[in-house]
ROVOGU-762728 format. One line per 10 residues: number of its first residue (from 1); their letters; for each residue x, y, z of N, C-alpha, C, O. Coordinates in pm, whole numbers. Layout:
BEGIN
NUM) A) X Y Z X Y Z X Y Z X Y Z | ...
***
This chain:
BEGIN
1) XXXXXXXXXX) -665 570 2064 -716 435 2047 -603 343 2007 -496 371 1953 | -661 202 2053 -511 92 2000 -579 2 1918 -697 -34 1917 | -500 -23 1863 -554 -144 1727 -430 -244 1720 -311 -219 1739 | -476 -336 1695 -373 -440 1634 -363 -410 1451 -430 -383 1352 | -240 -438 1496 -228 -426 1308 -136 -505 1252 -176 -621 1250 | 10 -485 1187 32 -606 1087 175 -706 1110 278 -692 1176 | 133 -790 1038 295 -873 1036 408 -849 948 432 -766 860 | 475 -959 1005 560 -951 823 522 -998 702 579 -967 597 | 398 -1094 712 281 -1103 617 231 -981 550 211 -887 626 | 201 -958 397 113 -883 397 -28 -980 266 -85 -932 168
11) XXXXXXXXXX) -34 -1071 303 -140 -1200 197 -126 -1305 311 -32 -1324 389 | -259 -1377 295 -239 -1510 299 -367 -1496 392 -448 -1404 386 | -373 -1638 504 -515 -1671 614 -495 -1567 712 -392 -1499 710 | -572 -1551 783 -580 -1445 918 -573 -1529 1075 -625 -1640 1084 | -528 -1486 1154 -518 -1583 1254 -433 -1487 1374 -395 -1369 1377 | -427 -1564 1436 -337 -1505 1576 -183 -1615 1515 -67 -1579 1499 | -221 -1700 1503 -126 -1799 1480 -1 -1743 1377 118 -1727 1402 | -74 -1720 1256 16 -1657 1117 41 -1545 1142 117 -1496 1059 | -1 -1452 1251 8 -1296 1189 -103 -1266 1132 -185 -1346 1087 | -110 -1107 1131 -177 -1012 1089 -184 -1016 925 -67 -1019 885
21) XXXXXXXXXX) -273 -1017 815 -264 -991 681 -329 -873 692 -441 -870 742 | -272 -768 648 -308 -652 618 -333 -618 485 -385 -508 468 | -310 -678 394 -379 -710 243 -499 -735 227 -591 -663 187 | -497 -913 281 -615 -986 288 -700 -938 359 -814 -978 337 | -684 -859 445 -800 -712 563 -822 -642 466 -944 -641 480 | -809 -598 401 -834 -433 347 -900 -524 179 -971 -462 99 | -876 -609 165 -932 -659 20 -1085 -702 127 -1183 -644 81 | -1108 -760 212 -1204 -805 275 -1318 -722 283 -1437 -740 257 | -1208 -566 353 -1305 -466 368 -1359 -390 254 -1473 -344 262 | -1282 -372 143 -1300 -338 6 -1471 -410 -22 -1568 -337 -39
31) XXXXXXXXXX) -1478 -541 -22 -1560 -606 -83 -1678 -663 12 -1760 -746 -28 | -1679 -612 132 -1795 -609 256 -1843 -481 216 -1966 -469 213 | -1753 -354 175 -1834 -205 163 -1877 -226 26 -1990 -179 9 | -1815 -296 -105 -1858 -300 -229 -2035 -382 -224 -2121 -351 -306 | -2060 -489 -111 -2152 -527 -81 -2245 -555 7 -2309 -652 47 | -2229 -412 29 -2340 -373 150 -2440 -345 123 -2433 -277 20 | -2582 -361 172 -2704 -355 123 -2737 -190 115 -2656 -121 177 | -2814 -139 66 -2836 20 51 -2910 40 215 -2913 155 259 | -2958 -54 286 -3010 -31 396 -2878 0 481 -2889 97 556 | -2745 -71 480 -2675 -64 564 -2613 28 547 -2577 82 652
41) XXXXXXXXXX) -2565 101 404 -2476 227 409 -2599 349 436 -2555 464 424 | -2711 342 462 -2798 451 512 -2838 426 678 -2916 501 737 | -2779 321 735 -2761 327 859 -2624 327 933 -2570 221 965 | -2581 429 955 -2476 410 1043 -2406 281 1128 -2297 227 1106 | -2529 242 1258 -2501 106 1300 -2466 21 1254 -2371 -51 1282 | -2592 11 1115 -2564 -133 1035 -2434 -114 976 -2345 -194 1005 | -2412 -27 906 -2233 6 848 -2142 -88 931 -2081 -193 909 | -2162 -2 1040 -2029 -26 1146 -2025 -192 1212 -1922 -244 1256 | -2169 -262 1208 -2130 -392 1195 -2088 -445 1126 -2021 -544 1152 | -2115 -391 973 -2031 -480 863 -1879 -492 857 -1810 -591 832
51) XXXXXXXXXX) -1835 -344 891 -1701 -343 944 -1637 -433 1069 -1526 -484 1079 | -1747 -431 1158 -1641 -474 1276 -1668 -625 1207 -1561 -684 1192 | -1758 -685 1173 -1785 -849 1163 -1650 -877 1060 -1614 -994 1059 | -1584 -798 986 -1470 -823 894 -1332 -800 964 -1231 -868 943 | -1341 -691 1055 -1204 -641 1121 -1259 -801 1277 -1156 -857 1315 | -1333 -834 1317 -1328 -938 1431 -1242 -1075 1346 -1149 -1143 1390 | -1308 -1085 1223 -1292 -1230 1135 -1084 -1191 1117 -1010 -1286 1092 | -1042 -1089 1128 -873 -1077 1076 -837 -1039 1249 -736 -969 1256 | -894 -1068 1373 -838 -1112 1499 -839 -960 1486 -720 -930 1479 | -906 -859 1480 -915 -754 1621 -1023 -818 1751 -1109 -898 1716
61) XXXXXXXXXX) -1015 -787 1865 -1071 -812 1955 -1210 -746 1976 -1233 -640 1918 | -1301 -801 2055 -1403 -727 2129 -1398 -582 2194 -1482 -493 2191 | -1256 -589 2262 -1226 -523 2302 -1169 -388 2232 -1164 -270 2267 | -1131 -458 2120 -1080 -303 2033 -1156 -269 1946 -1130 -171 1876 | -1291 -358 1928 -1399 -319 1835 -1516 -236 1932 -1632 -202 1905 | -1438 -221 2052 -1587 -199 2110 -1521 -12 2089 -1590 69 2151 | -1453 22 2044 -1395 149 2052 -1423 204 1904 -1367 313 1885 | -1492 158 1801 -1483 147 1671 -1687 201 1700 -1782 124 1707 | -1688 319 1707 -1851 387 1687 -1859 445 1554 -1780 464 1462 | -1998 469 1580 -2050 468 1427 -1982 574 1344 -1966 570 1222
71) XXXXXXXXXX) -1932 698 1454 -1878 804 1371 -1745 726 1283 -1737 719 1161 | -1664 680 1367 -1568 634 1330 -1587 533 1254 -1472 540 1209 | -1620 466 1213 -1689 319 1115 -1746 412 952 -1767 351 848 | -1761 552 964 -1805 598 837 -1673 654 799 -1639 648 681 | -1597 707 887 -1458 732 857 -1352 612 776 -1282 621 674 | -1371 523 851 -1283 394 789 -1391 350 658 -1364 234 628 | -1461 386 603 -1569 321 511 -1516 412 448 -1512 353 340 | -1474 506 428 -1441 621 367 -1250 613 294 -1210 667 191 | -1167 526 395 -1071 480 443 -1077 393 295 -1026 423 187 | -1154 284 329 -1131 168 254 -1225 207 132 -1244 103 70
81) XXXXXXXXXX) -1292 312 71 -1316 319 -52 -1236 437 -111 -1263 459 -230 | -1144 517 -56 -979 569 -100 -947 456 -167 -977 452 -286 | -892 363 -119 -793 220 -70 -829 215 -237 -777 266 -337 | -975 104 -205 -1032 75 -339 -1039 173 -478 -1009 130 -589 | -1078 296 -453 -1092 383 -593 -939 448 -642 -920 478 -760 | -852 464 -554 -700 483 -591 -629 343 -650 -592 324 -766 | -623 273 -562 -521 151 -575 -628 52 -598 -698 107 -684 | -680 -62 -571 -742 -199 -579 -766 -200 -675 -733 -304 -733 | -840 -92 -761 -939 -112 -886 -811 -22 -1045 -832 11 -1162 | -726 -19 -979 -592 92 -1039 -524 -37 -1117 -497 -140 -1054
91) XXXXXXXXXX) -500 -26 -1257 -443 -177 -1319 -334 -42 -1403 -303 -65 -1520 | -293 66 -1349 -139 128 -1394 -51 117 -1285 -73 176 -1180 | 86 18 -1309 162 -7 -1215 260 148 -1152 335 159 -1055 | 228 222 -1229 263 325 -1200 203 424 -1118 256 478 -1021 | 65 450 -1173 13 541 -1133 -70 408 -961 -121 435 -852 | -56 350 -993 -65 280 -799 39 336 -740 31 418 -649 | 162 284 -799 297 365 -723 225 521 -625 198 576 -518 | 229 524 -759 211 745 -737 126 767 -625 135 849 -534 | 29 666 -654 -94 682 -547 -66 659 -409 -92 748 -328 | -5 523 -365 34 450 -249 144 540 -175 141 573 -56
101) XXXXXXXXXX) 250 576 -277 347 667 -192 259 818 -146 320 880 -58 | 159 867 -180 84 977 -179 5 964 -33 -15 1044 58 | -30 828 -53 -118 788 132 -39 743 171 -108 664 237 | 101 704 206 147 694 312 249 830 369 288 843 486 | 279 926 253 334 1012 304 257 1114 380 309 1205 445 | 93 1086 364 -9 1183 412 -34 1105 584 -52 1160 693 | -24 975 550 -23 931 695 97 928 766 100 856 866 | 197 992 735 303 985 819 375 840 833 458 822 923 | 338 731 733 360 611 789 539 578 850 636 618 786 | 548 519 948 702 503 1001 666 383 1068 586 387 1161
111) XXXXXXXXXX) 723 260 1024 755 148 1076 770 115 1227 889 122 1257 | 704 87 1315 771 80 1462 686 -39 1530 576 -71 1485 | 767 -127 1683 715 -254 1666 603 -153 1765 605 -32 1785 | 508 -258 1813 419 -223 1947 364 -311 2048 311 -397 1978 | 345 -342 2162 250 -399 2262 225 -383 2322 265 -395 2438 | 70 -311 2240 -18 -258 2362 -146 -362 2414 -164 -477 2376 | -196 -314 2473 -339 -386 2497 -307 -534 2519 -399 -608 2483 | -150 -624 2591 -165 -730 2616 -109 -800 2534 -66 -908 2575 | -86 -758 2359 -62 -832 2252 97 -811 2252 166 -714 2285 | 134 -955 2194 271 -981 2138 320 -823 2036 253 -743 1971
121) XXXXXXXXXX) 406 -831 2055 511 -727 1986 451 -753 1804 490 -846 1733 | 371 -664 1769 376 -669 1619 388 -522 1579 401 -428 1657 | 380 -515 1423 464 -365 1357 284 -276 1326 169 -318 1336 | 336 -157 1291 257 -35 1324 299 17 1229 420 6 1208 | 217 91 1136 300 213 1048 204 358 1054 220 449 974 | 99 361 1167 -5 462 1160 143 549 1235 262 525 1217 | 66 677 1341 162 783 1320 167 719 1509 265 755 1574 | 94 659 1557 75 637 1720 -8 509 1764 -46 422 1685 | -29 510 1892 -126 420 1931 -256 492 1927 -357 427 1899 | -262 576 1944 -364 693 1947 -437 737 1823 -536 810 1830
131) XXXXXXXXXX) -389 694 1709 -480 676 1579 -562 630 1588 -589 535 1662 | -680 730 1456 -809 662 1455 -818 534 1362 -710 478 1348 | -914 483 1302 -905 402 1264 -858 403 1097 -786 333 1027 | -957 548 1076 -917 547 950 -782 559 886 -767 494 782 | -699 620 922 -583 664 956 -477 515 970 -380 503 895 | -512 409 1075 -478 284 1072 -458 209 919 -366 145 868 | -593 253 875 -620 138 801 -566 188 689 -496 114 619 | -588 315 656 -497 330 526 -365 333 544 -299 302 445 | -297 367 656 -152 369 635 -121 199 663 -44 167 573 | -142 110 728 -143 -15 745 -175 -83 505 -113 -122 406
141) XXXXXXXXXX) -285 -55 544 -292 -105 387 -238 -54 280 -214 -119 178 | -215 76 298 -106 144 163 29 19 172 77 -38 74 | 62 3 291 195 -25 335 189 -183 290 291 -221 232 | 126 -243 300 106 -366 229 79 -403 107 106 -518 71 | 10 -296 9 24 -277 -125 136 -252 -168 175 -338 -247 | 194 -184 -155 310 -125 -180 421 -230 -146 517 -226 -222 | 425 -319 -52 540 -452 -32 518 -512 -147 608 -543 -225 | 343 -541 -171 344 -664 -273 435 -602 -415 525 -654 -481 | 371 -473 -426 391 -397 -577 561 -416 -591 617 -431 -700 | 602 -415 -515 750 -418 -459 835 -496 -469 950 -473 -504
151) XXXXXXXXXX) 772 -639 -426 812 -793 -419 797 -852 -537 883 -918 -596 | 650 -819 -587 611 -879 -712 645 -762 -871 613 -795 -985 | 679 -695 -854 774 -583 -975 598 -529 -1056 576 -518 -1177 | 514 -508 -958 413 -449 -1053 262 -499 -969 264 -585 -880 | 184 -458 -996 42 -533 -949 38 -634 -936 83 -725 -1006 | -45 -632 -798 -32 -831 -765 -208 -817 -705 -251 -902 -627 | -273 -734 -739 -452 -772 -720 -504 -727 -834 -438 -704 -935 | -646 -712 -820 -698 -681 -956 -858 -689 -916 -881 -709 -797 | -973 -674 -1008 -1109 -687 -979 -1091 -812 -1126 -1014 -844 -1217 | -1264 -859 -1049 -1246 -999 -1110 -1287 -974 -1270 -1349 -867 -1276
161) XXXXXXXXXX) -1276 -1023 -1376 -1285 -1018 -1488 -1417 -1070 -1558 -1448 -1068 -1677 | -1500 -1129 -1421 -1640 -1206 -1462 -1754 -1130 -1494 -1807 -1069 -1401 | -1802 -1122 -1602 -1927 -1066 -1635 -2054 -1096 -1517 -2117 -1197 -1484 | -2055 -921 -1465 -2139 -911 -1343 -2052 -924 -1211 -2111 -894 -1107 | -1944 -958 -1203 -1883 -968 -1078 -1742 -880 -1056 -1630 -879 -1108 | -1814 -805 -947 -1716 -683 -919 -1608 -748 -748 -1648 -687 -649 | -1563 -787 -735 -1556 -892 -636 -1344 -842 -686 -1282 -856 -791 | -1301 -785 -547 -1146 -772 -547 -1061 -877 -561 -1118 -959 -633 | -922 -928 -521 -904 -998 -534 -675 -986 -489 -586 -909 -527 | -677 -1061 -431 -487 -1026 -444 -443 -1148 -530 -498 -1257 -515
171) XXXXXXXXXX) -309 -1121 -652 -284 -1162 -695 -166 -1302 -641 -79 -1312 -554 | -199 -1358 -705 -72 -1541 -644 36 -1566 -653 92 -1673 -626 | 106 -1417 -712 257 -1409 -692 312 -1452 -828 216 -1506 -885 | 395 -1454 -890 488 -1522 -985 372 -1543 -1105 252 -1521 -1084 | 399 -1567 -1171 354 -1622 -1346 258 -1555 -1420 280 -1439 -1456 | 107 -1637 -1459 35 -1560 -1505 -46 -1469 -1433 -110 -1502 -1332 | -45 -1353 -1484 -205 -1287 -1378 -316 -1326 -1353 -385 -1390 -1432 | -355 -1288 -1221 -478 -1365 -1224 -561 -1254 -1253 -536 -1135 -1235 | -688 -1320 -1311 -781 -1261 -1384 -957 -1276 -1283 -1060 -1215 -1254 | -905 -1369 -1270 -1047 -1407 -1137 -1033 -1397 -974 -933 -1397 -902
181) XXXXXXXXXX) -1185 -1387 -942 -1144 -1357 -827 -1162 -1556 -751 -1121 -1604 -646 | -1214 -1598 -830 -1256 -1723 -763 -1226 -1850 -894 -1204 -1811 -1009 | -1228 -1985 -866 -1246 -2063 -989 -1377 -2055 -1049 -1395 -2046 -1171 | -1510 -2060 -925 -1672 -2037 -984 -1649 -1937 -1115 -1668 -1971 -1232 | -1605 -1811 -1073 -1635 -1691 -1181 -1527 -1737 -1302 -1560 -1704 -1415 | -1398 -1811 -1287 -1314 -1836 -1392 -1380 -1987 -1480 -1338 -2031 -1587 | -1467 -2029 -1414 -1537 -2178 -1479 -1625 -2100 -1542 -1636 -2109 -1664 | -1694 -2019 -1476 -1847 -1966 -1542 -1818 -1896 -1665 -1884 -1920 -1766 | -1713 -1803 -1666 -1658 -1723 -1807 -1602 -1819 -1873 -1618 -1809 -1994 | -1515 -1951 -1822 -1464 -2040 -1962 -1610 -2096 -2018 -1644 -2041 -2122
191) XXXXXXXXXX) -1726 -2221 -1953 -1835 -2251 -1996 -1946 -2178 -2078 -2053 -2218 -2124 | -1873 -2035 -2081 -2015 -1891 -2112 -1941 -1911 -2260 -2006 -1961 -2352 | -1815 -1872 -2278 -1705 -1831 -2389 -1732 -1985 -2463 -1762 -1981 -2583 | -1724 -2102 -2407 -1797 -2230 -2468 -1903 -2219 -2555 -1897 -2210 -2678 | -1983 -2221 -2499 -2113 -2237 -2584 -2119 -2106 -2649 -2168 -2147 -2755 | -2109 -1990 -2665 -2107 -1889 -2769 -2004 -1932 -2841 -2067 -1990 -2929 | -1907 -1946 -2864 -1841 -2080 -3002 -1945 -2151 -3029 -1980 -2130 -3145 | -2024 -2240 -2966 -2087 -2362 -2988 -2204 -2298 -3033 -2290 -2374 -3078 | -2221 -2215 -3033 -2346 -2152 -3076 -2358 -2066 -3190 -2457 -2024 -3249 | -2193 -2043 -3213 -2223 -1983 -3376 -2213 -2051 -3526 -2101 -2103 -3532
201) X) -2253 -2063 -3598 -2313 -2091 -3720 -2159 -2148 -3784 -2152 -2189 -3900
***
């Protein structure tokens, strides 16, 4: 099978235009499987739409989603809650290390450009064109964790800090950490932390 996969991006919008985010994919997919209805992870089909409607929205094609069946859609669901229960939800800059170098040495990952299926020359780190998906997606997303962890000298995502909201998140580079996944959940915890001051005696 062929997949499109990443740029020299690994954050930011998704597009044909910018490149591939292979971060911003795999945080997407993290938090489409974190909120999937109990109907959809007990149906196969429904699964595998939730997946493809997230892998179509980061520019895979019709065409390369139409190769993405249900067997394979529980595989990559499987893929991206590794991803998440090793690394995303992992706040030891170390033990992510440990982890990330652990899935990409299991995927064989090796850098190489590709164009298949019509598409401009972009980079690959699965083991072929012939990878499944799951296999894609973790060696593609280890490989983009691991730039940021790299670039940024330590964790650069996190889960959001909002009471009730489990919601991923990649970090904004440079200064303070971010703690939220959104301003809503960072307004709602400053206004909550408000009035409990305002409310004690």
């Amino acid at each position: 099978m062929r997949y499109m996969s990443e740029s020299t991006s690994v954050h930011g919008g998704g597009g044909r235009a910018g490149g591939f985010r292979p971060g911003e994919r795999l945080v997407d997919l993290a938090n489409a499987v974190r909120d999937e209805p109990e109907a959809s992870r007990d149906e196969p089909e429904a699964s595998r739409d939730v997946l493809a409607a997230v892998l179509a929205r980061h520019g895979e094609t019709e065409r390369d989603l139409a190769r993405l069946t249900a067997r394979e859609a529980t595989a990559l669901r499987g893929a991206v809650a590794e991803l998440t229960d090793l690394v995303l939800t992992e706040t030891d800059t170390d033990r992510a290390a440990t982890a990330l170098n652990s899935l990409l040495e299991r995927c064989g990952a090796r850098p190489r450009l590709s164009r298949h299926d019509g598409h401009t020359w972009h980079l690959h780190v699965d083991r072929d064109d012939e990878a499944n998906w799951a296999e894609w997606l973790t060696a593609s997303g280890a490989l983009a964790l691991a730039r940021m962890l790299s670039e940024q000298g330590g964790i650069a995502w996190g889960e959001c800090a909002a009471s009730g909201c489990r919601r991923l998140f990649l970090g904004g580079g440079p200064g303070a950490p971010r703690r939220y996944c959104s301003r809503t959940c960072a307004t709602r915890t400053r206004v909550a932390a408000h009035r409990r001051r305002h409310a004690q005696p």
